[in-house]
C-alpha positions in Angstrom: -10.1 112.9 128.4 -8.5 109.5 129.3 -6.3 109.4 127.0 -5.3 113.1 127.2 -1.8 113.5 129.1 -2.2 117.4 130.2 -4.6 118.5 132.8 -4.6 122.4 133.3 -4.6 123.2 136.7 -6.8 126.6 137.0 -5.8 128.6 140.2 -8.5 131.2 141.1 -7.7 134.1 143.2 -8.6 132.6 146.7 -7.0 129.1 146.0 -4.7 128.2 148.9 -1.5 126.3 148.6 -3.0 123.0 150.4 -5.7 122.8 147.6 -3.7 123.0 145.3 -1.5 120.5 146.5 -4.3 117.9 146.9 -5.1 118.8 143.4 -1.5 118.5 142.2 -1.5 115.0 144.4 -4.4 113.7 143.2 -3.3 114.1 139.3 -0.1 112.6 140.3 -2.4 109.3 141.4 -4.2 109.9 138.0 -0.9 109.3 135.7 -1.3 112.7 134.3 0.8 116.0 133.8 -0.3 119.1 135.1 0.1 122.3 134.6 -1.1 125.2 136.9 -2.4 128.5 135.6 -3.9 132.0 136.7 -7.5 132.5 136.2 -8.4 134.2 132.8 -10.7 134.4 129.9 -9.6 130.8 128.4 -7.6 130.1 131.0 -4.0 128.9 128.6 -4.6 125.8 126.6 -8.3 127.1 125.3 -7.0 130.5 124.5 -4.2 129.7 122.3 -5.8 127.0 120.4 -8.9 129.7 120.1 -6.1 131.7 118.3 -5.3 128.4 115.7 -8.8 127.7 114.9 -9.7 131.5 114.3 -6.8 131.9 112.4 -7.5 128.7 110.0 -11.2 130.4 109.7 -9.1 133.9 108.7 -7.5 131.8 106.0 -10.5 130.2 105.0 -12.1 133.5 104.4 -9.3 134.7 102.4 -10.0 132.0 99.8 -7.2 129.4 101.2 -8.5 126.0 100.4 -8.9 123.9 103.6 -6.2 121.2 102.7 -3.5 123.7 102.0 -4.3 124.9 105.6 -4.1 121.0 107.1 -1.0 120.1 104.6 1.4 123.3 106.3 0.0 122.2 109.7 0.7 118.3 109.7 3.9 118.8 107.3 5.3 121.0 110.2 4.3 118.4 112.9 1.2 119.3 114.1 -1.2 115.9 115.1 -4.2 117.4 113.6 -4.5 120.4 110.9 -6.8 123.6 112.0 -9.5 123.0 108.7 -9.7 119.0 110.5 -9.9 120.6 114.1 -12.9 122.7 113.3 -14.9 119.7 111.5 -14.3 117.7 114.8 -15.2 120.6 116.6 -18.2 121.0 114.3 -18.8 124.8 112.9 -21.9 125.8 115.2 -20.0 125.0 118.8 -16.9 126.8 117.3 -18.8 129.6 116.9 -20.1 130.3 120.4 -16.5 129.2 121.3 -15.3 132.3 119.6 -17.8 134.2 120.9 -17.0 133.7 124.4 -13.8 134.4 123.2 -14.5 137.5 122.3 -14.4 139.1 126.0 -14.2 142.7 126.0 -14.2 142.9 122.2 -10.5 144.8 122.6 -8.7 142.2 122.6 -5.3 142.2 120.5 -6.4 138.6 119.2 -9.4 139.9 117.5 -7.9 142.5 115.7 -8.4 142.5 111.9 -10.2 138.8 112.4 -12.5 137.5 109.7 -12.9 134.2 111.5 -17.0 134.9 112.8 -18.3 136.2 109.4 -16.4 132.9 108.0 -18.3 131.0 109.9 -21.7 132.9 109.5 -20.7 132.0 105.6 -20.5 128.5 106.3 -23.5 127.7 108.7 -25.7 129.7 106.1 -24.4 127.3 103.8 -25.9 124.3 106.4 -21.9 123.2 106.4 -21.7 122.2 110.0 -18.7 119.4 110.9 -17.6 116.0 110.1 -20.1 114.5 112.3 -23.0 116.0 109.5 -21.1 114.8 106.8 -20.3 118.0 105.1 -18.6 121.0 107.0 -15.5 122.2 105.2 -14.8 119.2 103.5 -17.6 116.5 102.1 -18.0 113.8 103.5 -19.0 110.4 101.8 -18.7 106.3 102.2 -15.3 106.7 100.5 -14.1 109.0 102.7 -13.5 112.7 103.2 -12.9 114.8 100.1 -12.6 118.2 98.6 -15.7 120.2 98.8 -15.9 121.9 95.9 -18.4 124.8 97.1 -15.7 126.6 99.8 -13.9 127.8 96.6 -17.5 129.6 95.4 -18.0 131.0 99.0 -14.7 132.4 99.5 -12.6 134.1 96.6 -8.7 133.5 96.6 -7.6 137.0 97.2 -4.3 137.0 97.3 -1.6 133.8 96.4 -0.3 131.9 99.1 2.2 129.6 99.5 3.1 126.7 102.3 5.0 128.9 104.2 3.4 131.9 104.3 0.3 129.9 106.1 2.5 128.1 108.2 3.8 130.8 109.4 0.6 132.7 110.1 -0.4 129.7 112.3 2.7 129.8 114.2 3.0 132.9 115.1 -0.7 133.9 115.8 -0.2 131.1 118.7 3.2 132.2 120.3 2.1 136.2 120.0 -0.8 134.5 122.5 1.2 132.4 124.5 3.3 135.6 125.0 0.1 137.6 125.5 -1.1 134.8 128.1 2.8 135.4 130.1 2.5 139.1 130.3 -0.8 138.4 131.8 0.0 136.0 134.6 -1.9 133.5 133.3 1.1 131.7 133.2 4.4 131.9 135.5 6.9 130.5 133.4 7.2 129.9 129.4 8.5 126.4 130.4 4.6 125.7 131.2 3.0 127.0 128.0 5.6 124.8 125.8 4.5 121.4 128.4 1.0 122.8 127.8 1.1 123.2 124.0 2.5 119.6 123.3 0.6 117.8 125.5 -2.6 119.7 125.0 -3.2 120.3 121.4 -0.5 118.2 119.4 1.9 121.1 118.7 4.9 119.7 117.0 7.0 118.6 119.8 10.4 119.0 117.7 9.6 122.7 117.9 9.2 122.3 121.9 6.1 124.8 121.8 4.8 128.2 120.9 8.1 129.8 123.4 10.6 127.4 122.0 9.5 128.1 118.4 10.5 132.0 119.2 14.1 130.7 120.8 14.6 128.8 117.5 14.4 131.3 114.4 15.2 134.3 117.2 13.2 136.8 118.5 14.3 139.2 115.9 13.7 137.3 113.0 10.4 136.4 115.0 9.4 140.2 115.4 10.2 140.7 111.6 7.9 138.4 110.5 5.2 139.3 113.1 5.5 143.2 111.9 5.2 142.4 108.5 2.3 139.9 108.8 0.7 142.8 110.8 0.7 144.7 108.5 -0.5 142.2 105.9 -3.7 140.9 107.7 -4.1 142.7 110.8 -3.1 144.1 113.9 -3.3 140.8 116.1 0.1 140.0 114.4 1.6 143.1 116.6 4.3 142.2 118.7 4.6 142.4 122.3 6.8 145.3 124.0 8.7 141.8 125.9 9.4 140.8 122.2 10.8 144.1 121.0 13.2 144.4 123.9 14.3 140.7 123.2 14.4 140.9 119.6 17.1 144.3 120.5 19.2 142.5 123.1 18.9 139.1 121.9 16.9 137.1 124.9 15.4 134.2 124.9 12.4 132.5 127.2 14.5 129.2 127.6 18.4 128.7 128.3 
């Protein structure tokens, strides 16, 4: 936490302006950046990086080896790949995290999500983290290295290629971030991107998950979206905000 730039700045239905200003005051005092959002199930920064680590365990359970998944993270930019953030995490607190998650069990998210059986797999298998020594990688006094046994649990069942993963990890997180705007969780898109870059290492070249939309378009973005929906599930579905844009070109940034 002290070395963690973002705080999020959760403002429940009865918060009144002068608490939030102390709030907002006392952070300034602090050295840190805030960023105030609605109330919500995972409030912003939780929820979207709930969407990178389930989709890492999606990939996971389709047979993607867990360095493939880190190498199309880190090579794009992101500080930390999603197979790395769920040893740190360790397996067993990840899972009650997606459970939480889980809310009314209709969530869009969810759809089509393999991510809790992957798991189940894996803590059967008494994999657990980084901190144990063996989670989805081994871990010995030479370092970390391939675990050879994730290739027995979970059958390659399709081929998949750098891109293809990066882009499932993308997009799964600005569908959210979109998801989390139509909500009111957040005001403005300008706060998701501060959020995303400060909070979980998102590649700041990309300026975050509503930046990443501007930048390839939000037609080529609802393309890729419709097709990956149809691919691996319907949590890849876009937003009616994204169709309309996609038709008259629009963009969340000027």
């Amino acid at each position: 936490v002290d070395r963690m730039a973002l705080v999020e700045v959760v403002r429940a239905a009865h918060t009144d302006e002068a608490t939030l200003a102390r709030a907002l005051d006392f952070l300034k005092q602090l050295g840190k950046t805030p960023v105030v959002v609605n109330d919500g199930l995972g409030f912003f920064t939780s929820r979207i990086v709930t969407t990178y680590s389930s989709e890492t365990l999606n990939l996971i359970g389709e047979g993607v080896p867990a360095q493939w998944i880190d190498n199309a993270a880190v090579n794009s930019g992101f500080t930390i790949g999603g197979a790395t953030l769920a040893e740190l995490t360790t397996l067993p607190l990840l899972r009650d995290i997606l459970q939480s998650m889980r809310g009314d069990g209709k969530r869009v998210a969810n759809a089509g999500n393999i991510a809790e059986e992957t798991l189940a797999t894996l803590l059967s298998l008494q994999r657990v983290g980084k901190a144990a020594g063996k989670g989805l990688y081994d871990y010995g006094p030479e370092g970390r290295e391939i675990w050879p046994g994730l290739a027995e649990a979970f059958a390659l069942r399709a081929e998949f290629d750098e891109e293809t993963i990066r882009r499932r990890l993308f997009n799964v997180q600005s569908l959210e971030a979109v998801r989390c705007l139509d909500d009111g969780v957040l005001a403005q898109p300008l706060d998701g991107d501060v959020a995303a870059v400060l909070g979980w290492g998102y590649p700041a070249w990309l300026g975050g998950p509503f930046a990443y939309i501007d930048r390839i378009g939000a037609k080529t973005f609802v393309a890729e979206c419709d097709e990956l929906a149809q691919r691996h599930g319907a949590r890849f579905t876009p937003p009616d905000r994204l169709r309309r844009m996609a038709e008259t070109g629009g963009h969340f940034h000027d």
